[in-house]
Structures are given as C-alpha cells and as structure tokens.
C-alpha positions as CSV (number, residue, x, y, z in Angstrom):
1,X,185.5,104.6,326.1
2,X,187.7,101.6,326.5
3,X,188.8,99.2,323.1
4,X,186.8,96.2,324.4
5,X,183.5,98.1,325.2
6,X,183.6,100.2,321.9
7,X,184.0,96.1,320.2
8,X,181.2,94.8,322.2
9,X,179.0,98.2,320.8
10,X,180.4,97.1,316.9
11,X,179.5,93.5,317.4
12,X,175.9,93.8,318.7
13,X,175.1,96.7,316.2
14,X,176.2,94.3,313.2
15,X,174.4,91.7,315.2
16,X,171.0,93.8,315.0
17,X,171.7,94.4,311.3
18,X,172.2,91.1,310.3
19,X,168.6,90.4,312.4
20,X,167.3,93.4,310.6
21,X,168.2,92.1,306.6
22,X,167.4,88.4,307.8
23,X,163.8,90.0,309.0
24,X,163.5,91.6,305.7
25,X,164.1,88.5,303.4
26,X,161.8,86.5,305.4
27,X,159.4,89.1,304.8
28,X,159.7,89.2,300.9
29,X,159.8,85.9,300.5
30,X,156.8,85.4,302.9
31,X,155.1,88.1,300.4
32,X,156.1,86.4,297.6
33,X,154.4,83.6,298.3
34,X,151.4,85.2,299.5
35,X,151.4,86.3,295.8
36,X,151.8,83.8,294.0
37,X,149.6,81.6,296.0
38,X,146.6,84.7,295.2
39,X,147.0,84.4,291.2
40,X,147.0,80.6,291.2
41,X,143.5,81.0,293.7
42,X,142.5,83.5,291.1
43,X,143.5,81.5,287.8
44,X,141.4,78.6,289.4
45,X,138.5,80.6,290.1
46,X,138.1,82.0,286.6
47,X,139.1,78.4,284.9
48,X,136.3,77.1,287.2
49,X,134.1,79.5,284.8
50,X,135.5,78.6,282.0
51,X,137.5,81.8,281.4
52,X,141.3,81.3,280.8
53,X,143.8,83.7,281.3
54,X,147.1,85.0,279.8
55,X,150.0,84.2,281.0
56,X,151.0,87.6,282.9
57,X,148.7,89.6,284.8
58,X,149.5,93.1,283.6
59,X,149.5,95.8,286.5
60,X,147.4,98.6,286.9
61,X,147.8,101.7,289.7
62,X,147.2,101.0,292.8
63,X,144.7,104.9,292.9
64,X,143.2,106.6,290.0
65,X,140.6,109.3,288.9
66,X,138.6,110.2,286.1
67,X,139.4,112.0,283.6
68,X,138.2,115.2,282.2
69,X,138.3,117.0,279.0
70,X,138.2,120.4,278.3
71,X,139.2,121.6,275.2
72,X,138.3,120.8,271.2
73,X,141.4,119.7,268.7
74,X,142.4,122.2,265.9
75,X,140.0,120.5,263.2
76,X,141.5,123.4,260.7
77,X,145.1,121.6,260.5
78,X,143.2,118.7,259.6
79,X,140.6,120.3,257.2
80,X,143.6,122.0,255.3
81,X,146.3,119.0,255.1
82,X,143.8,116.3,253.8
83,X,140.8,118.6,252.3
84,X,142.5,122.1,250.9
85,X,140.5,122.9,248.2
86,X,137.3,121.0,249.6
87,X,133.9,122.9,249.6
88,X,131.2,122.7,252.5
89,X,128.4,120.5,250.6
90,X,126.3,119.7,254.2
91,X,126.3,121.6,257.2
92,X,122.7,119.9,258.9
93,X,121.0,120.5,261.6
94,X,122.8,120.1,264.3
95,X,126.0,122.6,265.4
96,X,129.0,121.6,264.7
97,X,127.8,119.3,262.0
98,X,130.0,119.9,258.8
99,X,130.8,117.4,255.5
100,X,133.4,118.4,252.8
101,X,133.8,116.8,249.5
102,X,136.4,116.9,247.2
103,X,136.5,114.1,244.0
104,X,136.6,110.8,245.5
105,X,137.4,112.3,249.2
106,X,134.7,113.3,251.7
107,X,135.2,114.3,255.5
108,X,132.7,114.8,258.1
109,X,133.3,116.1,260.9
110,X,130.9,116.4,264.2
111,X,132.2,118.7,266.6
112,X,130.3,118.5,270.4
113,X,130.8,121.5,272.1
114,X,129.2,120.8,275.0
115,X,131.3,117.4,276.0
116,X,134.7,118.4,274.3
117,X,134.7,115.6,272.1
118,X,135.3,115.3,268.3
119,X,135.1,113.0,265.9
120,X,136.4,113.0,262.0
121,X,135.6,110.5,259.7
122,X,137.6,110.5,256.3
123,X,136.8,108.2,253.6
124,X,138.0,108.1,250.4
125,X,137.0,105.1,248.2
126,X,139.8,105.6,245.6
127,X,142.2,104.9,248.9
128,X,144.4,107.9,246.8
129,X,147.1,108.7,249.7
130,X,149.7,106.0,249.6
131,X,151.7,104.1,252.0
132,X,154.4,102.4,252.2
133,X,152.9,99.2,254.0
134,X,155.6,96.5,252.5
135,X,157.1,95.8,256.0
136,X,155.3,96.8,259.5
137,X,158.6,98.9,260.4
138,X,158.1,101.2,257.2
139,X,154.3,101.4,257.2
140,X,154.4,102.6,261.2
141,X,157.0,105.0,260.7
142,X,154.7,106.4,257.2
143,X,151.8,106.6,259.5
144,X,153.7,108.5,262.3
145,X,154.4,111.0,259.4
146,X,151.1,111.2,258.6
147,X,150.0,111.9,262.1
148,X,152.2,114.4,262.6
149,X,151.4,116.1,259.3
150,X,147.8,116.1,260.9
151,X,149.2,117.9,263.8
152,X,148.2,115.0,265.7
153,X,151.8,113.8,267.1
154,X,151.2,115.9,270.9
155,X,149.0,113.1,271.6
156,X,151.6,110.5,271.4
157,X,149.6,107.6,269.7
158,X,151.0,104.5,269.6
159,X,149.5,101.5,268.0
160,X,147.1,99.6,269.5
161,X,145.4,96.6,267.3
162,X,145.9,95.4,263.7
163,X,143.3,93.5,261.9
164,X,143.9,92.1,258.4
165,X,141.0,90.8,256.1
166,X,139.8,90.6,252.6
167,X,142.7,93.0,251.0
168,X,142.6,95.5,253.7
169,X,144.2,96.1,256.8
170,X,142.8,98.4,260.1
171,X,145.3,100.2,262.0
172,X,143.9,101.5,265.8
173,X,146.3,104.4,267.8
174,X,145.4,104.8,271.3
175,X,146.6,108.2,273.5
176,X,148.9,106.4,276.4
177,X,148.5,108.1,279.7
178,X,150.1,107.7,283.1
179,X,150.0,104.0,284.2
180,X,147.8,102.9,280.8
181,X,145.8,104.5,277.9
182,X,143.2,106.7,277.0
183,X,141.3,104.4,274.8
184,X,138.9,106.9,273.5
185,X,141.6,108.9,272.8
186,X,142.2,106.9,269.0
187,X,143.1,107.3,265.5
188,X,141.9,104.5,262.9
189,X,142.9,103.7,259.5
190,X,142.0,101.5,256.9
191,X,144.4,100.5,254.5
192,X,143.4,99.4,250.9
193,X,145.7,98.3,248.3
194,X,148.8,100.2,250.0
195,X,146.5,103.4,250.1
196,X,144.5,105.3,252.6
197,X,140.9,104.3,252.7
198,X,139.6,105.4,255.6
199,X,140.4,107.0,258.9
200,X,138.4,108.1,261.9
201,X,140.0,110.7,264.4
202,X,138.9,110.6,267.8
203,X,140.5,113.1,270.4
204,X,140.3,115.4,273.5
205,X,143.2,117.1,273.7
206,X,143.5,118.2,277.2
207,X,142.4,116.5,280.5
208,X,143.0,117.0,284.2
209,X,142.6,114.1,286.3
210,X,139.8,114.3,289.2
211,X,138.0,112.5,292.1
212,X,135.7,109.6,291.3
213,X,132.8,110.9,294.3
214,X,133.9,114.2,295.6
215,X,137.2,113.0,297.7
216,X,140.2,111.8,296.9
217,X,141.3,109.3,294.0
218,X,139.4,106.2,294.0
219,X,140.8,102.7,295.3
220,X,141.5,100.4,291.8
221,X,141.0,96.7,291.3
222,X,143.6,94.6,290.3
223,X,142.6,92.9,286.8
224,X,142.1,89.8,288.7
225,X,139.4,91.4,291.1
226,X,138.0,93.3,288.6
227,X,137.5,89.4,286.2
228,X,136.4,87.4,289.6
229,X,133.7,90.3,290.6
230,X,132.7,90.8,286.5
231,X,129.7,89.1,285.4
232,X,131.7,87.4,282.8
233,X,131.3,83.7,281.9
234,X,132.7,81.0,279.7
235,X,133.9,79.5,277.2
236,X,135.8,82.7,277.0
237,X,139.9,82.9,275.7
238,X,141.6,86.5,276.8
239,X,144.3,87.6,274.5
240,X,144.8,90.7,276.4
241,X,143.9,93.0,279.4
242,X,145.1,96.8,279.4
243,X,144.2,99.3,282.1
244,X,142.9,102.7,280.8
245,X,140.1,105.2,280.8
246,X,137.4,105.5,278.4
247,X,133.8,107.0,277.9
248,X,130.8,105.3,279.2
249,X,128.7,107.1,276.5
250,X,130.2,108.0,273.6
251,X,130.9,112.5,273.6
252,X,130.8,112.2,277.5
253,X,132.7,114.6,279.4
254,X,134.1,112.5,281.8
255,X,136.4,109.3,281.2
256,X,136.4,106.7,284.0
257,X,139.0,103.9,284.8
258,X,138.6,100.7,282.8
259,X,140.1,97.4,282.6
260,X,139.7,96.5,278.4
261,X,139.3,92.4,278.0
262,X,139.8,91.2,275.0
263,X,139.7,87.7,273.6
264,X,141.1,85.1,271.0
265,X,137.8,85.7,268.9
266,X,138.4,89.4,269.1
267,X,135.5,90.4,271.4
268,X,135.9,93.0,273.8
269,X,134.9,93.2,277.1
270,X,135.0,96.5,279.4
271,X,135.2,96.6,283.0
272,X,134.7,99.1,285.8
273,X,138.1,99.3,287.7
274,X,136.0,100.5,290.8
275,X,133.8,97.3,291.1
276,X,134.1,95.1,288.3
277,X,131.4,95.7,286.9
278,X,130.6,95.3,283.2
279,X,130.2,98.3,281.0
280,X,128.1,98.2,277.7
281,X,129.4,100.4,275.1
C-alpha cells in the first residue's frame, strides 16, 4: 500500500470519528434538554395542584423487587445488654408475647413468627442510660456504640429524622439498602434530659429480593411520575422524598417499593413506586 493511499485511509477514518464524537454531543445535549424540559413540565404540573417541590429530584432505580424476610433478630443480645437481671412479669396470650421489668425499666417484646418481624419497645421513665447529646457529632457516635452493643450494627443504620420538642429529642435509624432504605427496617430513641427514655427496635435481618407478579423485577416510577399519578393535593410543602421499601401492613412478610413524601409540617405521605398510588399506613 502506497504513502498517499494509506493518508487518504488516516484522514477519512479521523474524519468518521470526528462525525462520530460530534454525533454524540449532539445527542447528550439533545437529551439534556429533553430533561430538563420534563422536570420544569412536571414542577408546573404539581405547582398547578398546589404541591411544591424541592429543589432536586432525588433518583430512584430504574427496576426493583420486593423484598422478603426470613429470619428473626437475636432478641437475647438485646434481653441481656439492657435487661440482665430482669424477670418475665407478662407472657399473654399470644406467642411470642413477652414483658420484663426491672426497677424503672420495662421491655416488651412481640415476636411474629409467622411474618419474620419483631418489634422491642424499651421504656424507661427514669431515662437512666446516659448520653452524651452536647453536640450532634458526640451524641451520633454514643448511639452508634449503643447500637452495636445491642448487636445491632450488621444492619448499618444510619440516621434518618430528628425531632426536638418539650425537653426531649427522637432519634429515627433506617436500614440503607441498595439504591435507598428499608424504612421498616428502624431503630427509635427518645432522648430525655441527656438520658435514654425510650427506644423501639424494629428489624428483619435477612431478605432476598424477588419479583413483584411472578416475572422479572418490576418497572419503577420516577418520583415525579409516581407525585403526578398520586392522588395527592394541595396546599402541600415537600421537605423530602427517599426511595425505599416498606410494609404495607405492619408484620407483613413482604416489603414493596415505596417513594416516602414528606412535608414542611412533618406529614408523611407513602407512595407505590409501581403506580403512584397512595398507601395508608
């Protein structure tokens, strides 16, 4: 092959490139717009019913199951940290029904063995444990102690809301997973005079994720779809959307994907990431 051919070759290949790469910017840009011309169409639909929105649309996965749980935590890690000398004083009726008591402390725990979920409820009115709440920094890494002394720290909880009021503040830990959270998945605390008041443990430790109908992993709204197809009317403020899972019914077996609305007034709103449409909980 002769110089001048092999050039001509070089030149039209870069030639095709250059056609290729300008093709390709066109494209995004082209996209881009597309884009940002859909949130401002969605933003005006939703400010037409008096909802407004934040300023970033979070993202969500594109596919997603449900989720299913299949196991019970070890309630006896939790029984012996915050309870060790405690005495059964109520068993009831049900199975898996049990209430300790020991001086100002009392802990129930409900265990249901038939949906995998469990729930603790601690309460202890002389708030006896103490934290170390004087800066947010200090009292998150205290409670990350206190998870883990729970035996709680597998689940990776990281906090989720804060709430302060009347000399107490409530503390919420959510289970992240994949693209979002496992909102059922929680530990809450309430904080009295720098002690431990009250906490509610909420957990299914192990889940596999699985079709929504019998095929493959269901198509998921964005969290604009999923606000323009809601139900939902005005005058409402969101604060905050997250994508997740969560229970329809509370002690369900199965966990289904969610967008979690919540507003400046602190209402929360739950929608289907299927359809849109509005779960009561």
């Amino acid at each position: 092959m002769d110089w001048v051919k092999t050039k001509t070759i070089f030149i039209l290949l870069l030639l095709a490139l250059n056609l290729f790469l300008a093709g390709s910017l066109l494209y995004g840009s082209q996209s881009g717009t597309i884009a940002s011309n859909y949130d401002a169409y969605a933003d005006k639909i939703l400010e037409d019913r008096g909802i407004g929105v934040p300023v970033k649309w979070p993202d969500g996965p594109a596919q997603a199951g449900m989720l299913r749980f299949e196991s019970l935590p070890d309630v006896d890690i939790i029984l012996n940290w915050l309870m060790p000398e405690a005495d059964i004083v109520l068993n009831g009726q049900a199975e898996g029904f049990r209430q300790y008591k020991s001086g100002s402390r009392i802990l129930t725990i409900t265990l249901a063995t038939d949906s995998g979920s469990t729930m603790l409820r601690y309460e202890d009115v002389s708030a006896g444990y103490k934290l170390d709440v004087s800066v947010p920094k200090r009292r998150e890494r205290e409670i990350q102690s206190l998870l883990k002394s729970l035996g709680l720290s597998r689940y990776g909880l990281v906090p989720d809301r804060v709430k302060e009021a009347d000399g107490e503040i409530t503390l919420s830990y959510i289970q992240p997973y994949d693209a979002g959270y496992i909102f059922d998945n929680q530990v809450t605390l309430v904080l009295k005079h720098d002690g431990l008041a009250e906490m509610t443990i909420s957990l299914h430790p192990e889940l596999q994720e699985i079709a929504p109908s019998g095929g493959g992993v269901g198509d998921i709204l964005t969290a604009q779809q999923a606000l323009i197809l809601s139900p939902l009317r005005g005058p409402l403020q969101i604060r905050e959307i997250k994508f997740g899972w969560g229970q329809e019914n509370h002690g369900e077996l199965y966990f289904s994907p969610v967008w979690r609305i919540a507003t400046e007034n602190e209402q929360v709103y739950w929608l289907n990431a299927y359809t849109g449409v509005q779960r009561y909980r």
